[in-house]
Every structure is written in structure tokens, then in C-alpha cells.
C-alpha angles and dihedrals in degrees: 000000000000110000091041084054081056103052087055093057116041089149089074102044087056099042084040094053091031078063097044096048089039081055094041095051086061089071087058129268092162098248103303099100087048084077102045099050083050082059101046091057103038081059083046091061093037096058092040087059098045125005115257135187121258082242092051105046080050100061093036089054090051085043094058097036090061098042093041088050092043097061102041077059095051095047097041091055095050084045101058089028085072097049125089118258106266116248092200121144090006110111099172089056090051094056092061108120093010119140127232145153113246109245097198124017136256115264130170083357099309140089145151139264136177125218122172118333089333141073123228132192117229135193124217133183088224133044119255131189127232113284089029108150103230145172136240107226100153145032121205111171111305082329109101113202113212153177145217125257143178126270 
């Protein structure tokens, strides 16, 4: 009695799975699941609309899981192609072109600078004197390159 309940009504079972695997994607399946509970219930509707073969719903279903997951591909990797590269929880990275007074000089090639509450060592082709304005241009590591600028 159930499963031929089932087979009547193939509308359900799709819509129904197409609801389990949207639910279960809010726990966190990372977007996957998204896609194939879009499936499920676009073959819900399909076979609400015409009668289609088990087979056939099958293979329609596996068809638009992979399109459907394709193209959010597709589009999520143009999308974040385009953006700048994030510079979060990279420190080193945020300080580039930033502008600060040399606490200690540059001897042999290194100095130091502070910038907010820390001090940074910083490396510079030239020597500079104490109180020198620099730039940061570059980040190697915890060591800042620099440059001199013009008050």
C-alpha cells in the first residue's frame, strides 16, 4: 500500500524531498543541497503538470542537479574573480600605503616604526634618519619595507 501510494503520487515525493534537502541546507551544507532541493521540486512540479516515468523523473532530477549546480558555480566564481583580493586578517597587507615617522633609523637596511599601539620593524634600501615620514610598499612576514616620502 505505501509505495504504490508513492508511485501515484510522484509530485509529493519530489516536492516532499525538494523540502527535506532545502531544510537540511540551513544547517549548513554549504550550498550544495540548495541545488538539489531546487531540483527536487522543479521535478515535483514537472511531474504534477505531465506524468512522467520513475526513470525518467530520475534522470531529469540528476540532469538539473548538475546544471543547477553548474551554474551557481559558474556565476560564484565570476563573482569573486572580479573582487579584490581580501586583505582580512592580514595585517601586514592593511598596512600597505600607509603613512608613518620612523621611531628608530635605518641602519645596515632596518629600522623601526611605530603604528598604532605596535612597533614594526621595517626594512629600507636607503638609510633614514629618525623622524623620517615613510611609506609602507611592501609586507614580508612581521618585516614592513618602506620608503621615504615628503611632508
Amino acid at each position: 500500500m505505501g509505495i504504490e501510494l508513492v508511485i501515484e503520487n510522484a509530485h509529493w515525493f519530489w516536492l516532499s524531498l525538494g523540502g527535506v534537502l532545502l531544510a537540511a541546507e540551513m544547517l549548513g551544507a554549504s550550498g550544495y543541497l540548495l541545488w538539489s532541493g531546487l531540483s527536487a521540486v522543479l521535478v515535483g512540479l514537472l511531474t504534477w503538470v505531465a506524468p512522467i516515468g520513475w526513470p525518467w523523473q530520475g534522470t531529469i532530477f540528476a540532469i538539473l542537479t548538475i546544471i543547477t549546480a553548474l551554474l551557481w558555480w559558474y556565476w560564484l566564481r565570476k563573482r569573486t574573480l572580479s573582487r579584490p583580493q581580501s586583505t582580512l586578517n592580514q595585517r601586514g597587507q592593511q598596512l600597505i600605503g600607509l603613512r608613518a615617522t620612523l621611531t628608530e633609523p635605518v641602519t645596515n637596511g632596518f629600522g623601526r616604526v611605530n603604528i598604532g599601539d605596535s612597533s614594526w620593524r621595517v626594512k629600507s634600501e636607503q638609510a633614514l634618519a629618525a623622524g623620517t615620514p615613510v611609506e609602507v610598499v611592501a609586507v614580508d612576514g612581521i618585516t614592513l619595507h618602506v620608503r621615504s616620502v615628503e611632508r
